[in-house]
PDB file of N, H, CA, C and O in Angstrom:
ATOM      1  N   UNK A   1      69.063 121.922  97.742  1.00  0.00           N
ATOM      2  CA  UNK A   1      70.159 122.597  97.062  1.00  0.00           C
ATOM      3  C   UNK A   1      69.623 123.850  96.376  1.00  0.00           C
ATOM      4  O   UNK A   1      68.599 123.806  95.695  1.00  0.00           O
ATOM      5  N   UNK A   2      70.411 125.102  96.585  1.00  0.00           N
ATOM      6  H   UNK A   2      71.243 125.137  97.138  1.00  0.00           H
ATOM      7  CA  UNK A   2      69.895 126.029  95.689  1.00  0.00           C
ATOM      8  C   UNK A   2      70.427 125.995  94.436  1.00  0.00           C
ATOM      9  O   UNK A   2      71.342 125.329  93.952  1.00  0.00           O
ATOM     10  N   UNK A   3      69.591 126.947  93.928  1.00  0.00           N
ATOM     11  H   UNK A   3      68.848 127.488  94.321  1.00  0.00           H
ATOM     12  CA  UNK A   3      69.307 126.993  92.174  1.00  0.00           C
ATOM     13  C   UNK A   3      70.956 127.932  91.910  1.00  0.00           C
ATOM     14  O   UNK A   3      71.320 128.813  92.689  1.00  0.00           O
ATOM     15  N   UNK A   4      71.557 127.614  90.995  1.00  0.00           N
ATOM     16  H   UNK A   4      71.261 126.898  90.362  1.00  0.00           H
ATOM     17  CA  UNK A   4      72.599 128.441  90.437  1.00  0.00           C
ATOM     18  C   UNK A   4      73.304 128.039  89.612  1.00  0.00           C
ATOM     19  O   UNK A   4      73.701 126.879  89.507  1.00  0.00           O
ATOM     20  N   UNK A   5      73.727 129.594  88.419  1.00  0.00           N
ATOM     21  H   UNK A   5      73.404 130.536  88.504  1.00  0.00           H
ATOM     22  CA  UNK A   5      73.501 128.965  86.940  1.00  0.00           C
ATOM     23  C   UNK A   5      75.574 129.058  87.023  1.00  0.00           C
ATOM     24  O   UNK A   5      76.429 129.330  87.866  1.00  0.00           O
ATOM     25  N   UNK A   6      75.510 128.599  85.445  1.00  0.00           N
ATOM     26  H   UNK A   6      74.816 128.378  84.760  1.00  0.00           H
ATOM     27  CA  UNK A   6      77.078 128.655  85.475  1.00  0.00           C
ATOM     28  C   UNK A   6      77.134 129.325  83.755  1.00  0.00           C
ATOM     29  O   UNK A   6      76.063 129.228  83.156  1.00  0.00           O
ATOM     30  N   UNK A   7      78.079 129.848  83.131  1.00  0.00           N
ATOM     31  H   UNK A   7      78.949 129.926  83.619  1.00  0.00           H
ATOM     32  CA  UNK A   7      77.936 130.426  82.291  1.00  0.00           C
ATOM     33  C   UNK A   7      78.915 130.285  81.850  1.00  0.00           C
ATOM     34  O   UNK A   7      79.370 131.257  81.247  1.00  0.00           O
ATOM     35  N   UNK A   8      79.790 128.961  81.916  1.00  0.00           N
ATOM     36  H   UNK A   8      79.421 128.171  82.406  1.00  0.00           H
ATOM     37  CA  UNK A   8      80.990 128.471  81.108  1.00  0.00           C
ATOM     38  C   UNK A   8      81.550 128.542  79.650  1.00  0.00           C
ATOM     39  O   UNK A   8      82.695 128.326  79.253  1.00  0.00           O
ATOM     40  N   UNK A   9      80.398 128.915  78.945  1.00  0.00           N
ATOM     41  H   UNK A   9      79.468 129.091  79.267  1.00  0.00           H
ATOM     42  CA  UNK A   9      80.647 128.832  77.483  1.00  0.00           C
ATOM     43  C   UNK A   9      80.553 130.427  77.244  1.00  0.00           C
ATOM     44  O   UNK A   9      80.752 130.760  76.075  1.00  0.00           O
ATOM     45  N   UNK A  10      80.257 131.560  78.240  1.00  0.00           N
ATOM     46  H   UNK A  10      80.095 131.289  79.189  1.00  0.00           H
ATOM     47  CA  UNK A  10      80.254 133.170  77.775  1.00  0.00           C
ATOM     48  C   UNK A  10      81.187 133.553  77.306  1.00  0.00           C
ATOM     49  O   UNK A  10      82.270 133.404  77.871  1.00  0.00           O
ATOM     50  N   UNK A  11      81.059 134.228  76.009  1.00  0.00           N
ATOM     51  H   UNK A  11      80.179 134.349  75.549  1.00  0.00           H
ATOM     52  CA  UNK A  11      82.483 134.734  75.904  1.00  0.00           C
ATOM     53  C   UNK A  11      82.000 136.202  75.444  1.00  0.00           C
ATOM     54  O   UNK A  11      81.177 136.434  74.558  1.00  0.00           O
ATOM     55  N   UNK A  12      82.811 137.314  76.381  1.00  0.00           N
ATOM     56  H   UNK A  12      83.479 137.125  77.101  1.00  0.00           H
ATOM     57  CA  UNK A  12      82.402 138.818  76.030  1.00  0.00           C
ATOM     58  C   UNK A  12      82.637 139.151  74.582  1.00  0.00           C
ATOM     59  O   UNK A  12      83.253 138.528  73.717  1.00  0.00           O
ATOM     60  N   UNK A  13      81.820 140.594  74.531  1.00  0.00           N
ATOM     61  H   UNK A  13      81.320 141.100  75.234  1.00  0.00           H
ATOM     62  CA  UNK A  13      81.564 140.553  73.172  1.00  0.00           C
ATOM     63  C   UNK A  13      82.675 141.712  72.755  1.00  0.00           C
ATOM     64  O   UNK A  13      83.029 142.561  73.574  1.00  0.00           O
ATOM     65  N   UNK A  14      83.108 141.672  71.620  1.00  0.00           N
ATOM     66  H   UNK A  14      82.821 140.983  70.954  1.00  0.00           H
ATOM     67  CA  UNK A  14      84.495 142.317  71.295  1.00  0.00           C
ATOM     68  C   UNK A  14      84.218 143.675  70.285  1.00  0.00           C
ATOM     69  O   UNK A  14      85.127 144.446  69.976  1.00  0.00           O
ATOM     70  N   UNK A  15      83.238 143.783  69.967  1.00  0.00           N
ATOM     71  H   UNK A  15      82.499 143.157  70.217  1.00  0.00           H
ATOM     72  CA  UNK A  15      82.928 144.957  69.387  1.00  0.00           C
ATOM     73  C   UNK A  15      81.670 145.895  69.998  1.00  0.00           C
ATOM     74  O   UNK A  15      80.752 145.621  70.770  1.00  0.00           O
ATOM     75  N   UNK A  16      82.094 147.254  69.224  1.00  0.00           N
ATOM     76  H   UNK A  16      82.841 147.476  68.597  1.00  0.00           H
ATOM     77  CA  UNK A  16      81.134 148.417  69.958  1.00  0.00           C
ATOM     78  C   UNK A  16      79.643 148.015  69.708  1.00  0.00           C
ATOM     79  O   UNK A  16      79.549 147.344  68.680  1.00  0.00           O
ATOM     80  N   UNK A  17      78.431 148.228  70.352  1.00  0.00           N
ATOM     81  H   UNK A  17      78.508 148.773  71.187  1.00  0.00           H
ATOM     82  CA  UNK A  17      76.997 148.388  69.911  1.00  0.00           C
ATOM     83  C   UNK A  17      77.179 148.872  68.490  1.00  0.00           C
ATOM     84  O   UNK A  17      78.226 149.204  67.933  1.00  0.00           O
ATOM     85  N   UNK A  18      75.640 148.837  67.902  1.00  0.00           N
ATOM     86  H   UNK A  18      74.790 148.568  68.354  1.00  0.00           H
ATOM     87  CA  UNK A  18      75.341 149.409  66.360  1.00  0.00           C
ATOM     88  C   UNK A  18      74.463 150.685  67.324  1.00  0.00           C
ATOM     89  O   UNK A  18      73.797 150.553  68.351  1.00  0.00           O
ATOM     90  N   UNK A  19      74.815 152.047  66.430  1.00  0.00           N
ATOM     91  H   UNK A  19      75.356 152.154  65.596  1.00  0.00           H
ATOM     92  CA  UNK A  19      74.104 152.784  67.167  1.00  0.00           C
ATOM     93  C   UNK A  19      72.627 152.776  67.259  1.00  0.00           C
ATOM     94  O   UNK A  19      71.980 153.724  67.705  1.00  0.00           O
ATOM     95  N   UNK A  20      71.933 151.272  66.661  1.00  0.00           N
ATOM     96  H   UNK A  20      72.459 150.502  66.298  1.00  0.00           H
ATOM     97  CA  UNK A  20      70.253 151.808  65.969  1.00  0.00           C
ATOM     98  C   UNK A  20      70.091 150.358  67.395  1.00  0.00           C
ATOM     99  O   UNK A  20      69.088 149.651  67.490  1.00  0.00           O
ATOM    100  N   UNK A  21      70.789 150.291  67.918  1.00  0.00           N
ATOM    101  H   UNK A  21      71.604 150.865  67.841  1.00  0.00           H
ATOM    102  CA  UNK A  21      70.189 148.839  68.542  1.00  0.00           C
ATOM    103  C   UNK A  21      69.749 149.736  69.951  1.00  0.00           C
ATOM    104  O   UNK A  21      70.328 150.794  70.197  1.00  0.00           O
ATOM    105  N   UNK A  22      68.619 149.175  70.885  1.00  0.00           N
ATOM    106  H   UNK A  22      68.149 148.315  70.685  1.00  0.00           H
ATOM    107  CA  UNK A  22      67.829 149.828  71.800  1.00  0.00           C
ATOM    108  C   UNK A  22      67.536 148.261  72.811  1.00  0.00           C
ATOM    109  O   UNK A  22      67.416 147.093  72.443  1.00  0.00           O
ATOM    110  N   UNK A  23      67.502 148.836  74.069  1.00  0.00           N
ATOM    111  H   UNK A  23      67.600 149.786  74.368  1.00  0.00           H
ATOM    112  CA  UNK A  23      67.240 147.831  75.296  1.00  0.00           C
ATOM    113  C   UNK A  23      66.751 148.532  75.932  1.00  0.00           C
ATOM    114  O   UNK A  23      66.911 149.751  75.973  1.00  0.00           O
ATOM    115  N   UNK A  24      65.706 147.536  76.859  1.00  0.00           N
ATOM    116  H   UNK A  24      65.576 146.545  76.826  1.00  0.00           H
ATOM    117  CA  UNK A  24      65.029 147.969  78.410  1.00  0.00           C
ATOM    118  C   UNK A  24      66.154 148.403  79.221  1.00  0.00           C
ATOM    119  O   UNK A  24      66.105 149.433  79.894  1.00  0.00           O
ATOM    120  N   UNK A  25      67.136 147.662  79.171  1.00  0.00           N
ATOM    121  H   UNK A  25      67.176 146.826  78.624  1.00  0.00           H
ATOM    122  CA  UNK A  25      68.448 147.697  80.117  1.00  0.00           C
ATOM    123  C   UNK A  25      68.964 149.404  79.894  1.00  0.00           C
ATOM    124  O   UNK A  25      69.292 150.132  80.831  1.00  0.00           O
ATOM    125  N   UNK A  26      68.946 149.755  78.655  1.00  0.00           N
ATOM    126  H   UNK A  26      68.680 149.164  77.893  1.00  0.00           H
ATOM    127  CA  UNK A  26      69.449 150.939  78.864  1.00  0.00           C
ATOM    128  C   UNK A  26      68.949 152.366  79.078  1.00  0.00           C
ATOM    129  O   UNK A  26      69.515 153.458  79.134  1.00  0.00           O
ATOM    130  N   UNK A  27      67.557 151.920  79.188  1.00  0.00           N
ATOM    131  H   UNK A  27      67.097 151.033  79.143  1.00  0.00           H
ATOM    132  CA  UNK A  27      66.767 153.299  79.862  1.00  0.00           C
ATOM    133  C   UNK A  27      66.716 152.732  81.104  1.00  0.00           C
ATOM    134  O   UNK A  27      65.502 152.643  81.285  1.00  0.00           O
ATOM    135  N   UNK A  28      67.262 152.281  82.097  1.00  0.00           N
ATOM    136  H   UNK A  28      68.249 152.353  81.950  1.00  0.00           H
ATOM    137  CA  UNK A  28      67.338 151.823  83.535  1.00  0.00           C
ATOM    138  C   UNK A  28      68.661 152.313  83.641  1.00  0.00           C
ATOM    139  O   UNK A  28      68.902 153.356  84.248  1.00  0.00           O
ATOM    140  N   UNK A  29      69.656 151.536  83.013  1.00  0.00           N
ATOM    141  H   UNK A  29      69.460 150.689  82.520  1.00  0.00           H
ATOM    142  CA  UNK A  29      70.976 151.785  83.875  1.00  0.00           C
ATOM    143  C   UNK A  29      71.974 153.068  82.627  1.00  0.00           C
ATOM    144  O   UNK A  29      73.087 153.450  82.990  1.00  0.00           O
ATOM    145  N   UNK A  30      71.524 153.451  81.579  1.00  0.00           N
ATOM    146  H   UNK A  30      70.620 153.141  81.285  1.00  0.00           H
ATOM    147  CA  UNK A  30      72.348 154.120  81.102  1.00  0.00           C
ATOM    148  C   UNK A  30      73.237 153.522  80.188  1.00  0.00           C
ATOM    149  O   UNK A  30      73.488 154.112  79.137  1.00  0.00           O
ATOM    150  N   UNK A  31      73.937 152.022  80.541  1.00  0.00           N
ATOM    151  H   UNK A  31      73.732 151.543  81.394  1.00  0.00           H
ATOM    152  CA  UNK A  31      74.690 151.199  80.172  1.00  0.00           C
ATOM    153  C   UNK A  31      74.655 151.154  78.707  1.00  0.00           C
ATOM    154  O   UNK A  31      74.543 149.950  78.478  1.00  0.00           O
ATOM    155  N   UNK A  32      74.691 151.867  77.403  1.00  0.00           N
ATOM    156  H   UNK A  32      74.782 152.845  77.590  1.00  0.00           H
ATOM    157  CA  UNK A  32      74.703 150.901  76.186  1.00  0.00           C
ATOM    158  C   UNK A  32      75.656 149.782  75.674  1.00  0.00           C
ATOM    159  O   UNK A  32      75.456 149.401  74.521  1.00  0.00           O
ATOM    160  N   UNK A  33      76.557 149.268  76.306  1.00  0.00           N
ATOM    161  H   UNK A  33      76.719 149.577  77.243  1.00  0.00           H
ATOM    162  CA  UNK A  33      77.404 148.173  75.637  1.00  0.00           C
ATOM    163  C   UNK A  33      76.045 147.139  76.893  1.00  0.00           C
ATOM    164  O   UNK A  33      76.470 146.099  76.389  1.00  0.00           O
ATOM    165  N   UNK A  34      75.658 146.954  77.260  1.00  0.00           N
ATOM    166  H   UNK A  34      75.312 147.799  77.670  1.00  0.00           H
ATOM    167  CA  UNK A  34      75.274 145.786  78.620  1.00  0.00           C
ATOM    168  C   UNK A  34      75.322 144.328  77.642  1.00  0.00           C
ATOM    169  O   UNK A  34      74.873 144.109  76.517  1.00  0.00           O
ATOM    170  N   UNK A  35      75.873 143.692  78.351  1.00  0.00           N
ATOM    171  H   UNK A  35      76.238 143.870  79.265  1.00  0.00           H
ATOM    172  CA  UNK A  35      75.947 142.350  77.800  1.00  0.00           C
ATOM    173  C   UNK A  35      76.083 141.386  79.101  1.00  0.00           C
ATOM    174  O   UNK A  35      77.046 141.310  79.863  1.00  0.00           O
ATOM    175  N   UNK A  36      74.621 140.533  79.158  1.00  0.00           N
ATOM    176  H   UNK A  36      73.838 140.596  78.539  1.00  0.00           H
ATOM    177  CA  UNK A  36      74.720 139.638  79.992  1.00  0.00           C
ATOM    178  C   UNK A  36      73.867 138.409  79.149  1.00  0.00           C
ATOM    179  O   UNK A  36      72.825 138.483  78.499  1.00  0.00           O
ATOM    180  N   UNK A  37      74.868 137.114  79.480  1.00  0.00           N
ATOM    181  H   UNK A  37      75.714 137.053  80.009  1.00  0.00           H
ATOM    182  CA  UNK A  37      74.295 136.387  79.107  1.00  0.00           C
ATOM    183  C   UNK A  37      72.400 135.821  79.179  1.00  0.00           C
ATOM    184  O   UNK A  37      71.928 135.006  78.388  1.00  0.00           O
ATOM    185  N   UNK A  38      71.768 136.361  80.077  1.00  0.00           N
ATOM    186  H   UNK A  38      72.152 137.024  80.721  1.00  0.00           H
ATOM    187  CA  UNK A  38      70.476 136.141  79.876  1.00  0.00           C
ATOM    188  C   UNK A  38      69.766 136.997  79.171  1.00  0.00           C
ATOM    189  O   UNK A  38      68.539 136.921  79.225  1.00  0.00           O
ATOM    190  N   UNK A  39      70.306 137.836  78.490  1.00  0.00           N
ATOM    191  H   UNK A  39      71.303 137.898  78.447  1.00  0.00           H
ATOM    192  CA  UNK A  39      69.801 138.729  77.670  1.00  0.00           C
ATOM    193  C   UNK A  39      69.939 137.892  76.160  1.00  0.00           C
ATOM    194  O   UNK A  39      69.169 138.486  75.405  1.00  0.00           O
ATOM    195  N   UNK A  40      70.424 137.065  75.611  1.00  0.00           N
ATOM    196  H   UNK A  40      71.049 136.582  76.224  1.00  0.00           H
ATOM    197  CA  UNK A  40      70.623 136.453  74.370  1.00  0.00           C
ATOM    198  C   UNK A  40      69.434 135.920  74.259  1.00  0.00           C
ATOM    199  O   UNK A  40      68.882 135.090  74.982  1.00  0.00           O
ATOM    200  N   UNK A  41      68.999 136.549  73.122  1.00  0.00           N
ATOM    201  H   UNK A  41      69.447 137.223  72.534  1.00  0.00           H
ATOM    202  CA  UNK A  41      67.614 135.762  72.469  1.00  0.00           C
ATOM    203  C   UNK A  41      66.193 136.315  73.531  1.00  0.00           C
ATOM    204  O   UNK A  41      65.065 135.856  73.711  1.00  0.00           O
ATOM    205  N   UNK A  42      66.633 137.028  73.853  1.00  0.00           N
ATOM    206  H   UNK A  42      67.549 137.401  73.706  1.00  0.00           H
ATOM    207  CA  UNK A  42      65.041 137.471  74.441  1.00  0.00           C
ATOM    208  C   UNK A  42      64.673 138.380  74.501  1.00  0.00           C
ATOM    209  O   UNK A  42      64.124 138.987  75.421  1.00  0.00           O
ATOM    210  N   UNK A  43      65.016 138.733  73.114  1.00  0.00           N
ATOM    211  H   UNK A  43      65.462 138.240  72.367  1.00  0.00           H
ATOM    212  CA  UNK A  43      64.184 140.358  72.860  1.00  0.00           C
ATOM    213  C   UNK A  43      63.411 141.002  73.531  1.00  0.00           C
ATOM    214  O   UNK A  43      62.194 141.085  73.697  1.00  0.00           O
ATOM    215  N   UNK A  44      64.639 141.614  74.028  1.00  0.00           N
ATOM    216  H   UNK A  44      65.627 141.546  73.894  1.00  0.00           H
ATOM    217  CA  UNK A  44      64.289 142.475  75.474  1.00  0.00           C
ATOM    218  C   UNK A  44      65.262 143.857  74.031  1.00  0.00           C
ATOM    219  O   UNK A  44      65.207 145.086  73.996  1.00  0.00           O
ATOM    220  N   UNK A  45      65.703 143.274  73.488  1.00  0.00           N
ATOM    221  H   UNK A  45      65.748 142.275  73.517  1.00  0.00           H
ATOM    222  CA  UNK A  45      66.160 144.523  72.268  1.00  0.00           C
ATOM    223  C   UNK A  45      65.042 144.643  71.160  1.00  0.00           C
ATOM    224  O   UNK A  45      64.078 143.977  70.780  1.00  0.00           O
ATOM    225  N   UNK A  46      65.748 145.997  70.789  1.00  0.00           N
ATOM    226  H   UNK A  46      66.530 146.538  71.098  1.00  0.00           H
ATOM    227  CA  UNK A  46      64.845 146.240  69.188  1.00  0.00           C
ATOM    228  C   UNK A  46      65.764 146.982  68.386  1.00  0.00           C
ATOM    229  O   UNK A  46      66.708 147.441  69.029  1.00  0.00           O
ATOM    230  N   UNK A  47      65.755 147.221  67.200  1.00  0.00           N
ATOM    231  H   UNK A  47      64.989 146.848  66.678  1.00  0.00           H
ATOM    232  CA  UNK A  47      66.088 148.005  66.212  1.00  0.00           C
ATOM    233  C   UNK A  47      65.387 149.301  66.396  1.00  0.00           C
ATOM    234  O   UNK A  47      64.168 149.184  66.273  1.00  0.00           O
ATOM    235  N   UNK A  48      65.858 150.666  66.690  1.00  0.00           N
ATOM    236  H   UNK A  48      66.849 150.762  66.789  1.00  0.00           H
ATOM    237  CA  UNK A  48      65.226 151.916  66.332  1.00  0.00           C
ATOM    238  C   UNK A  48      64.923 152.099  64.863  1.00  0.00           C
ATOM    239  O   UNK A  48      63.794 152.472  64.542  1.00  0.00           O
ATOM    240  N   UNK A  49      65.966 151.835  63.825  1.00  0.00           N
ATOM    241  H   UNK A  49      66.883 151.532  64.086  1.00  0.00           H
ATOM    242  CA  UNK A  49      65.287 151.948  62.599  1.00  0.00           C
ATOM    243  C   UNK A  49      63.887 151.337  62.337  1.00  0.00           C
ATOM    244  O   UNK A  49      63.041 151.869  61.619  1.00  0.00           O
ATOM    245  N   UNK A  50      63.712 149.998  63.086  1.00  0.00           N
ATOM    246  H   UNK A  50      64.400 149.565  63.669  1.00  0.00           H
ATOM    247  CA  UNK A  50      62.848 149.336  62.354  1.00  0.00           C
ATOM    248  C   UNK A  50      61.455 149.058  63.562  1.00  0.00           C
ATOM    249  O   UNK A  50      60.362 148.549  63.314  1.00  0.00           O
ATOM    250  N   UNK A  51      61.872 149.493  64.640  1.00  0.00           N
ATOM    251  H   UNK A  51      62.760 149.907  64.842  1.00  0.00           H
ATOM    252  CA  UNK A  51      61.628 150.038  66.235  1.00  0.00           C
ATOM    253  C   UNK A  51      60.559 148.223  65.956  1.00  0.00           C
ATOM    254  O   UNK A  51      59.356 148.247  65.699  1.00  0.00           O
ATOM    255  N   UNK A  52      61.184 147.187  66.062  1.00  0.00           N
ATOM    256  H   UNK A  52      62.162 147.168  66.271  1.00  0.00           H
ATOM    257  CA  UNK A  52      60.651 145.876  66.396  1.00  0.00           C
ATOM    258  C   UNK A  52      62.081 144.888  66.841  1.00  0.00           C
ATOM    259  O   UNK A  52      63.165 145.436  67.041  1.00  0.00           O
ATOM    260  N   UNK A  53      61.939 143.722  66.930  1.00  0.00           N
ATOM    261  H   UNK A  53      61.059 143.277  66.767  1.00  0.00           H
ATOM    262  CA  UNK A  53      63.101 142.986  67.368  1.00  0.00           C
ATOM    263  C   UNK A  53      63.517 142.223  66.120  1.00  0.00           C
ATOM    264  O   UNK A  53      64.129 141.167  66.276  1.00  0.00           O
ATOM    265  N   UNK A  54      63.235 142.672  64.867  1.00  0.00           N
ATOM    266  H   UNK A  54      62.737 143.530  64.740  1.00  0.00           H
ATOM    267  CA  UNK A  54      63.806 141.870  63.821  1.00  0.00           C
ATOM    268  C   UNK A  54      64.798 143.987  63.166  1.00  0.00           C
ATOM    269  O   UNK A  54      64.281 145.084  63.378  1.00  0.00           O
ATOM    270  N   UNK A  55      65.691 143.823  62.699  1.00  0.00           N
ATOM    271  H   UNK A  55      66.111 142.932  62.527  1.00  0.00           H
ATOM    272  CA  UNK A  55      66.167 144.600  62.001  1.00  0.00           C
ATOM    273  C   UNK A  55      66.160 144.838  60.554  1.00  0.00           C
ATOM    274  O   UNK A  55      65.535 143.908  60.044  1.00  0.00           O
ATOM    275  N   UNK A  56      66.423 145.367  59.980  1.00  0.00           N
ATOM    276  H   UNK A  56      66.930 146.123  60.395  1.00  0.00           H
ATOM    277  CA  UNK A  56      66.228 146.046  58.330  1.00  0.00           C
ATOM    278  C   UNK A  56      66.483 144.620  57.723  1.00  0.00           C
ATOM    279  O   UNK A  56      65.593 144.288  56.939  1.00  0.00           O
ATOM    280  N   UNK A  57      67.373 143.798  57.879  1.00  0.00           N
ATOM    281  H   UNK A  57      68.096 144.067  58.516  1.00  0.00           H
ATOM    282  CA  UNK A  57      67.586 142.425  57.006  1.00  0.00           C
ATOM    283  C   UNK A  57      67.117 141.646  57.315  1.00  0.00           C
ATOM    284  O   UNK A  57      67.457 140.579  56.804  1.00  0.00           O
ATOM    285  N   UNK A  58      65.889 141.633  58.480  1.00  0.00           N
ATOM    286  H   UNK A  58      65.613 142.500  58.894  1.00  0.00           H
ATOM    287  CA  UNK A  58      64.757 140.698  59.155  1.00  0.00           C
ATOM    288  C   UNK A  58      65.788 139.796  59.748  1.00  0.00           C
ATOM    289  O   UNK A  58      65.678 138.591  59.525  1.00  0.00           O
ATOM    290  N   UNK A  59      66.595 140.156  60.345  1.00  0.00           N
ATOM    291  H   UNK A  59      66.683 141.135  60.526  1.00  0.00           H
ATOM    292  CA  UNK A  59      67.536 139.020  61.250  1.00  0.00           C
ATOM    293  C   UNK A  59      67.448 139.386  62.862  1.00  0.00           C
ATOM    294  O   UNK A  59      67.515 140.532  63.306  1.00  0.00           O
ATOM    295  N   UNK A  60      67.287 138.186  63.649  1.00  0.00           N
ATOM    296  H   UNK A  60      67.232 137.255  63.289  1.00  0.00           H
ATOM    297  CA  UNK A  60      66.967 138.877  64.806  1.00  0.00           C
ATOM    298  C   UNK A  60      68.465 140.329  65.694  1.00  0.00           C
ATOM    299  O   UNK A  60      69.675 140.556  65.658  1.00  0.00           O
ATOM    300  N   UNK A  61      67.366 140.785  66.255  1.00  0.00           N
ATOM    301  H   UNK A  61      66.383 140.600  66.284  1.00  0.00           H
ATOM    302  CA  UNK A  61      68.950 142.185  67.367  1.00  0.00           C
ATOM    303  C   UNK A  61      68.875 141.326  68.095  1.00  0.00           C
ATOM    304  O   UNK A  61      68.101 140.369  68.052  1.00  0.00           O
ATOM    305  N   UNK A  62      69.923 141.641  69.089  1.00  0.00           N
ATOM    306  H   UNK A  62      70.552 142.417  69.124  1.00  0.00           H
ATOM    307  CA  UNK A  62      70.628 141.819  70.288  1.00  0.00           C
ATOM    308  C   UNK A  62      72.164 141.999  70.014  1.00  0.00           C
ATOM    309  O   UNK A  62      72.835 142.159  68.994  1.00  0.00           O
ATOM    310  N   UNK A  63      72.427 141.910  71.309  1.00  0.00           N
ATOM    311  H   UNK A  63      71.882 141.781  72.137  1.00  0.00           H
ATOM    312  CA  UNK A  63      74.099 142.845  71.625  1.00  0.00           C
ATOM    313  C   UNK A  63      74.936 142.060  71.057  1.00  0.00           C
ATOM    314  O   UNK A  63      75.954 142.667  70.724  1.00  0.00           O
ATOM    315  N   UNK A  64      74.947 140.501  70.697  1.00  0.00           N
ATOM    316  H   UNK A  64      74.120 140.008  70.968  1.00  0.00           H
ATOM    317  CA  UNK A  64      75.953 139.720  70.151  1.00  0.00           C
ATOM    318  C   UNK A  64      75.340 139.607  68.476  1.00  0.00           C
ATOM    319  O   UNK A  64      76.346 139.587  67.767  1.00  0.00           O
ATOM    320  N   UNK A  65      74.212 139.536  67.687  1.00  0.00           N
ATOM    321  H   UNK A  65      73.395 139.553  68.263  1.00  0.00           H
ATOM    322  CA  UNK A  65      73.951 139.502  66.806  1.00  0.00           C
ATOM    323  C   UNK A  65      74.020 141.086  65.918  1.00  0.00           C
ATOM    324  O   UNK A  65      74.307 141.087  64.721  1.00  0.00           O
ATOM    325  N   UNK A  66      73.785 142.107  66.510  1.00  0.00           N
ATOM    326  H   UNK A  66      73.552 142.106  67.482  1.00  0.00           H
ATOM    327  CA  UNK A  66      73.854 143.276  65.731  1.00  0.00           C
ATOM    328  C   UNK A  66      75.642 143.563  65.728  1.00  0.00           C
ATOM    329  O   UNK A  66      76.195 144.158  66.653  1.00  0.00           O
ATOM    330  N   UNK A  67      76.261 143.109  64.715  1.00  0.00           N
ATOM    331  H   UNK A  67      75.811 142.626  63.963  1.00  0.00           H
ATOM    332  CA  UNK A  67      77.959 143.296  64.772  1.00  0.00           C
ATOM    333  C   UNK A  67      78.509 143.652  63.250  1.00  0.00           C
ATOM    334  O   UNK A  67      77.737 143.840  62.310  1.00  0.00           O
ATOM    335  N   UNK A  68      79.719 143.706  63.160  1.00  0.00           N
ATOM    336  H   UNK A  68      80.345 143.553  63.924  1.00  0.00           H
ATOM    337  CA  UNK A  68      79.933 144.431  61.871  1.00  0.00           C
ATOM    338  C   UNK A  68      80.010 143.438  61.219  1.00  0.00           C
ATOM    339  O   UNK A  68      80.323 142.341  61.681  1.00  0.00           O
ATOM    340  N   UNK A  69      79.587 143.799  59.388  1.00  0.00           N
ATOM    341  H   UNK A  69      79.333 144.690  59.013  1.00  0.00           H
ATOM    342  CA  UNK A  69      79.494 142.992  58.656  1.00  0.00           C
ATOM    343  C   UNK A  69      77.945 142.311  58.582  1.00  0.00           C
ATOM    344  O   UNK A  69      77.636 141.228  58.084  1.00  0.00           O
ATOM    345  N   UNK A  70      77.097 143.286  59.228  1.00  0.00           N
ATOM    346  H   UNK A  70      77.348 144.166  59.632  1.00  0.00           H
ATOM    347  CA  UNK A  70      75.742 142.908  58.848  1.00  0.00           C
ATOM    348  C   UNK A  70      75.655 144.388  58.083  1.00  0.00           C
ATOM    349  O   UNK A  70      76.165 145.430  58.492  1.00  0.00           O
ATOM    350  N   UNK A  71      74.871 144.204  56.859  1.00  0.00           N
ATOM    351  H   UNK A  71      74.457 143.356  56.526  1.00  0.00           H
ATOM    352  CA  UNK A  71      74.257 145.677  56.100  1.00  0.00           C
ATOM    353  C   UNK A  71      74.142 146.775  57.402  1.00  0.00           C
ATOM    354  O   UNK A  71      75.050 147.579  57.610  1.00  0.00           O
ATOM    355  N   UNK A  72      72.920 146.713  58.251  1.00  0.00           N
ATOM    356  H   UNK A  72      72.182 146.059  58.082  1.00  0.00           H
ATOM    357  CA  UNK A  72      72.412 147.693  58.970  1.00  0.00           C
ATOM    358  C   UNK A  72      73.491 147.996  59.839  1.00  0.00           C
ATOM    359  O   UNK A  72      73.522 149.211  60.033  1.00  0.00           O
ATOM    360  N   UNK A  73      74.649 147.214  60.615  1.00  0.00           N
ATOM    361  H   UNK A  73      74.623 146.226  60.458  1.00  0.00           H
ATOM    362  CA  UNK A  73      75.193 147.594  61.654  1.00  0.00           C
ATOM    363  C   UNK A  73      76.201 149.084  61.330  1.00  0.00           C
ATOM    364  O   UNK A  73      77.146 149.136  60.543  1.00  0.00           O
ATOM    365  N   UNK A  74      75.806 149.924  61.966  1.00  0.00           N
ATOM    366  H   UNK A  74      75.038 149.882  62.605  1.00  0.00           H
ATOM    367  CA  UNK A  74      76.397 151.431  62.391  1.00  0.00           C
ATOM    368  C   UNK A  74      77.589 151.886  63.880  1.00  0.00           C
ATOM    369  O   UNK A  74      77.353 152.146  65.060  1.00  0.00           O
ATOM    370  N   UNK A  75      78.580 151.823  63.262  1.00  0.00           N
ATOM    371  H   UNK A  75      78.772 151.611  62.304  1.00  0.00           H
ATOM    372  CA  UNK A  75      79.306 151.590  64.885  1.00  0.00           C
ATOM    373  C   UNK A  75      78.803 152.520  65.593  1.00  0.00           C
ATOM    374  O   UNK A  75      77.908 153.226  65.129  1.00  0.00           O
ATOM    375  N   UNK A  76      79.338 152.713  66.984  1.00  0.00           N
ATOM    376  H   UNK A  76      80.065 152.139  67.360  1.00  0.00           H
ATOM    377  CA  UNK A  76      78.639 154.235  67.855  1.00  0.00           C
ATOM    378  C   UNK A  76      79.954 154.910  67.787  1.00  0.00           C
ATOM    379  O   UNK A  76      80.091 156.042  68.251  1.00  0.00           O
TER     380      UNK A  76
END
């Protein structure tokens, strides 16, 4: 049997990027909203302010965690 995932519990993300958040993904495709579920939790992001994968309030980035109502988040 081949390998194949299912992603039943994804739910897209409803707000814009923070403009300080940075991905591999987007010096490849251009894309800054990219949101795919295997991207959660694998800081494959960073903070430009803080240019590491923890941000100014030491909480981890990515595309579903950097959202409004955190101090640092900056809409685009």
């Amino acid at each position: 049997m081949a390998f194949e995932k299912s992603y039943d519990t994804y739910l897209p993300i409803a707000h814009p990027p923070c403009m300080h958040l940075r991905s591999k993904a987007m010096f490849v495709t251009g894309d800054r909203n990219g949101d795919h579920p295997d991207e959660a939790g694998s800081h494959y992001f960073w903070c430009n302010t803080t240019q590491h994968v923890l941000g100014p309030d030491q909480l981890d980035v990515d595309r579903r965690n950097c959202a409004p109502g955190r101090d640092c988040y900056c809409e685009t």
